[in-house]
C-alpha positions as CSV (number, residue, x, y, z in Angstrom):
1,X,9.4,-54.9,-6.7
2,X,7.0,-56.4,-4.1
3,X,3.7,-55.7,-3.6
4,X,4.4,-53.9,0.0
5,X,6.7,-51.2,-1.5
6,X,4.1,-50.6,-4.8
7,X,1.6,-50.0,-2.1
8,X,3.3,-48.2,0.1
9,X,4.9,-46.0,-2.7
10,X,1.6,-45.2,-4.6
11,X,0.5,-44.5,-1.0
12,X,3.4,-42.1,-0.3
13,X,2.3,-40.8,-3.6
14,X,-1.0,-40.2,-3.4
15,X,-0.3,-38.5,-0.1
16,X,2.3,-35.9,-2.2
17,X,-0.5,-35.6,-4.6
18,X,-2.9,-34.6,-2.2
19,X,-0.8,-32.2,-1.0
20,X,0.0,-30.3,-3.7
21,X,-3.8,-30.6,-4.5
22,X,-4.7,-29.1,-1.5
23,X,-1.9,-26.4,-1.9
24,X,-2.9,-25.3,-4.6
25,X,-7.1,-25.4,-3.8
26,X,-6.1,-22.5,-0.7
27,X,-3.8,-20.3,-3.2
28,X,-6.6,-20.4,-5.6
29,X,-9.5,-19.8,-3.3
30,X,-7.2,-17.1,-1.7
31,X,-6.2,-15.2,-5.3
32,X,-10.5,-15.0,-5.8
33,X,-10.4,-13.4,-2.9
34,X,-8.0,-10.9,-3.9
35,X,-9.2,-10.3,-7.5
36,X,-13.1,-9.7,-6.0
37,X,-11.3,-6.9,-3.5
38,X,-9.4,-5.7,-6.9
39,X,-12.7,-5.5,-8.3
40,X,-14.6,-4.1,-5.9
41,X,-12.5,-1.3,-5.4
42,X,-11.5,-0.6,-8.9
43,X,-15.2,-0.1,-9.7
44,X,-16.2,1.6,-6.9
45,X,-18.1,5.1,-7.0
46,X,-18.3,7.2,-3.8
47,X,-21.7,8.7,-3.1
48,X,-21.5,12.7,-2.5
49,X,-24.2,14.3,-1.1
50,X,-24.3,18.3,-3.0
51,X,-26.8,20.8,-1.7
52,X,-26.8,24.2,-3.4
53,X,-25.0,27.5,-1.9
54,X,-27.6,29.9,-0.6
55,X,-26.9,33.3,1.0
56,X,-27.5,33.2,4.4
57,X,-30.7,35.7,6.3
58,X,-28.8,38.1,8.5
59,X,-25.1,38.1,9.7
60,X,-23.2,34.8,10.1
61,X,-21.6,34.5,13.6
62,X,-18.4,32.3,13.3
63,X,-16.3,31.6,16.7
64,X,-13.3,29.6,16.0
65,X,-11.1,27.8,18.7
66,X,-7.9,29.2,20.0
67,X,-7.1,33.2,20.7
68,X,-5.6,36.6,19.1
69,X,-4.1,37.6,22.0
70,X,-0.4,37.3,21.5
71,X,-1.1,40.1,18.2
72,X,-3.1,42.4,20.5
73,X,0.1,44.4,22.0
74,X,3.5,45.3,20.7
75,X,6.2,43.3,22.3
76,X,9.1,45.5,23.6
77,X,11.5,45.0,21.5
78,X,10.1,44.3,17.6
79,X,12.4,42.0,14.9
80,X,13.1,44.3,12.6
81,X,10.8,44.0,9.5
82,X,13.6,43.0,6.9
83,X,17.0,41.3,7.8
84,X,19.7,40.4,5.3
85,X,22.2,37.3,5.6
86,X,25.1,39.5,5.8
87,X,23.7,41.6,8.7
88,X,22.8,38.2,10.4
89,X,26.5,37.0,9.8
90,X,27.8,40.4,11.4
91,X,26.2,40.3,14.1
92,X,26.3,36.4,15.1
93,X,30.3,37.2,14.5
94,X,30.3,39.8,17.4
């Protein structure tokens, strides 16, 4: 072998080397920063703030969003209250 193609195969080697190196330097720093999010969340204790139930002074006014209005009149023609499969059958033959 000359000396040009030991040189340029320990340089083709070292570059390999380096590579690898360098692979291998990212997946470690990146698999830290993994196990120290494992950590932190396996170990982690929420903070809940308690306070104790007391009975309010006088009446408790509570107004909640939408309306009653559709239950405050009959509609004309009610469902009846109980309706068996047969009856539905009968009638969706007719």
């Amino acid at each position: 072998m000359t000396r040009r193609a030991r040189i340029l195969g320990l340089g083709v080697l070292l570059i390999l080397v380096s590579a690898v190196a360098a692979g291998a330097w990212s997946h470690l720093a990146q698999y830290r920063l993994v196990k120290d999010v494992v950590d932190q969340q396996r170990d982690f204790v929420p903070t809940v703030r308690v306070a104790t139930v007391q009975a309010p002074a006088g009446d408790l006014v509570v107004s909640l969003p939408g309306t009653t209005s559709a239950f405050a009149r009959p509609t004309s023609s009610p469902a009846p209250a109980a309706t068996s499969i047969s009856a539905m059958s009968i009638s969706a033959t007719k």
